[in-house]
C-alpha positions in Angstrom: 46.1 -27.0 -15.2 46.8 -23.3 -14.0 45.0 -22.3 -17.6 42.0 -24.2 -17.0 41.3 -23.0 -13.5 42.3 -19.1 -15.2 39.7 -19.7 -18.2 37.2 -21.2 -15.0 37.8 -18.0 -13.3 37.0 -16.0 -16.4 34.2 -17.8 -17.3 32.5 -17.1 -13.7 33.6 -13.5 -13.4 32.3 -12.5 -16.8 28.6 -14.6 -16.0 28.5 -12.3 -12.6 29.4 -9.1 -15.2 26.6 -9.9 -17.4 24.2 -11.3 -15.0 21.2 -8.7 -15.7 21.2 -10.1 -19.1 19.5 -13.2 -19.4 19.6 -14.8 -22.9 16.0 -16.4 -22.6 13.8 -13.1 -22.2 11.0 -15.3 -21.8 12.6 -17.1 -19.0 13.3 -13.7 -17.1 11.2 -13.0 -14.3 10.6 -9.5 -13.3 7.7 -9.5 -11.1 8.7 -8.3 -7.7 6.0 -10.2 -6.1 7.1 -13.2 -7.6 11.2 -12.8 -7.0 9.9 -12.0 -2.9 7.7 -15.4 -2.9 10.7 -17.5 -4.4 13.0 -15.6 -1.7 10.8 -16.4 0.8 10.5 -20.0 0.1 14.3 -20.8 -0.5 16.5 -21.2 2.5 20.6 -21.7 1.6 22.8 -18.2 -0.6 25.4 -19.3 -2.5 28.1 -17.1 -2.1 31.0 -17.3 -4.6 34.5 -15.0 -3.6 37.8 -15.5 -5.7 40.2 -16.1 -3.2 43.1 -14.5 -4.9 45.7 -16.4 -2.3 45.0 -19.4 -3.6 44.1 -18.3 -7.1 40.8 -20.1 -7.0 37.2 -19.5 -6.9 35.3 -20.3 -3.5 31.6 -21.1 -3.2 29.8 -21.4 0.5 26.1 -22.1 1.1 24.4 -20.0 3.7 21.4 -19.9 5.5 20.4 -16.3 5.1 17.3 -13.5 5.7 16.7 -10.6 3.4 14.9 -7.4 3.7 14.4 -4.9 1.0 15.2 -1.6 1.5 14.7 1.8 -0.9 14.3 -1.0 -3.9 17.7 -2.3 -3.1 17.9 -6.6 -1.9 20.1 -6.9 1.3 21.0 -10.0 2.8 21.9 -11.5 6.1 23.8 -14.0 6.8 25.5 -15.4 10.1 28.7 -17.4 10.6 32.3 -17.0 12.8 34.5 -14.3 13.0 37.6 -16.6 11.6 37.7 -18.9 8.9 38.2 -18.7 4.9 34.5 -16.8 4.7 35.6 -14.3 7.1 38.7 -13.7 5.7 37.7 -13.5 2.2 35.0 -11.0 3.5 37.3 -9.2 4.9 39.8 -8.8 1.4 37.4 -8.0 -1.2 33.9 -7.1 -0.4 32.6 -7.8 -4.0 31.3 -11.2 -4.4 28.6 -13.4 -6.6 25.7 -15.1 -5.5 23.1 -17.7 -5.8 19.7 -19.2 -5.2 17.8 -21.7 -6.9 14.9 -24.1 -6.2 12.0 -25.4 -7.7 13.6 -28.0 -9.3 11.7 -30.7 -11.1 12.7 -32.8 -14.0 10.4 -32.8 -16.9 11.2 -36.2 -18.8 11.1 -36.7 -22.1 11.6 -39.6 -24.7 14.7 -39.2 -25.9 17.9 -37.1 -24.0 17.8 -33.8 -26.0 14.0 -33.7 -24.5 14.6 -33.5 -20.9 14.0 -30.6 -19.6 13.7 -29.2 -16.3 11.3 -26.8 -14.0 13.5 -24.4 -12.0 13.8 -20.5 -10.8 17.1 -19.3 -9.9 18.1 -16.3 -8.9 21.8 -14.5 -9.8 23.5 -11.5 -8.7 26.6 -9.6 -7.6 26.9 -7.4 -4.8 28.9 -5.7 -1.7 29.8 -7.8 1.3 30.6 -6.4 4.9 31.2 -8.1 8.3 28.7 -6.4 10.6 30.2 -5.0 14.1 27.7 -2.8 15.5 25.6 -4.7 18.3 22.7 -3.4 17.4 23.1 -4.0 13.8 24.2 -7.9 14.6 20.6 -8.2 16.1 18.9 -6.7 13.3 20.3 -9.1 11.0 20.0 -12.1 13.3 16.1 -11.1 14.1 15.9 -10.9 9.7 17.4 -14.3 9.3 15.5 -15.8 12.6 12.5 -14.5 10.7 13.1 -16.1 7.5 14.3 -19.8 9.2 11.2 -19.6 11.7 8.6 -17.5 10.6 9.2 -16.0 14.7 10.0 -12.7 15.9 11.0 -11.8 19.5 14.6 -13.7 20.4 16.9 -13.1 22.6 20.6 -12.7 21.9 23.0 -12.9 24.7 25.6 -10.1 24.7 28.4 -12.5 24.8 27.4 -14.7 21.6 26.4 -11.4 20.2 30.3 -10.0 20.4 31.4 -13.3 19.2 28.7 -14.2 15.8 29.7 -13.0 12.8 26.7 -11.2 10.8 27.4 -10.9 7.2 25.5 -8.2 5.2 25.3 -8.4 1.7 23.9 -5.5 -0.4 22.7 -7.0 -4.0 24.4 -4.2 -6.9 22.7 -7.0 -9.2 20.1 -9.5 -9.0 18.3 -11.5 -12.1 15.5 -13.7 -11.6 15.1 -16.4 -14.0 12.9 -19.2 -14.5 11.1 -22.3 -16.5 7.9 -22.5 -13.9 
């Protein structure tokens, strides 16, 4: 069992190694306007951390808000300061991640002909817990503006001290698709 969930491990850490190679080129989507449209449209991250503890990999959705800045994808993301997230954060700040939507079946008369319409998106990249007050409402405004299309909350300085704001700064992103 142990060598399954080892080769399982393996298997996901050398996908997040190799993610800017896509085997289908002609599924690869470069375009930057198209990548922001999809990131726009999509709501829930998938982060994946390997929780070396308990010697197993851990995925969590998120809600999240992105920005780009100097070329480089940074996301947002909000949750508590305790928990399995927070203290995974906290021991390695390298971690994998996901997005997808899109999805629609494409039948076809026999098994080996379905298909499916899709765009993903797959990358690695740096996670931090955010402490700075100021920064915490940066990255709430991002993800507010994201989940609402609005600008202009408020924050109270006491749920402020208590929120956790994750930032996550993509080293690696790959955009695929069958659209």
């Amino acid at each position: 069992m142990k060598f399954y969930i080892l080769l399982q491990i393996i298997s996901f850490i050398l996908a997040l190694t190799v993610s800017d190679k896509v085997r289908r080129k002609d599924r690869q989507i470069t375009d930057k306007a198209m990548i922001e449209k999809f990131l726009t449209e999509q709501s829930i991250i998938r982060l994946g951390y390997y929780d070396k503890q308990n010697d197993e990999v851990y995925v969590v959705p998120l809600n999240y808000g992105y920005v780009i800045e100097n070329d480089q994808y940074i996301f947002y993301m909000h949750g508590g300061q305790k928990g399995r997230k927070f203290e995974l954060t906290k021991d390695g700040p390298k971690v994998g991640f996901e997005i997808d939507g899109n999805y629609e079946l494409v039948r076809g008369d026999v098994a080996c002909k379905h298909s499916a319409k899709y765009q993903s998106i797959i990358g690695t990249g740096k996670i931090e817990i955010i402490n700075d007050i100021e920064e915490k409402k940066k990255g709430m405004d991002i993800i507010m503006q994201h989940a609402t299309g609005k600008t202009g909350f408020e924050y109270g300085q006491k749920m402020l001290e208590v929120l956790g704001i994750y930032k996550l700064t993509a080293t690696k992103l790959t955009c695929k698709g069958n659209l």
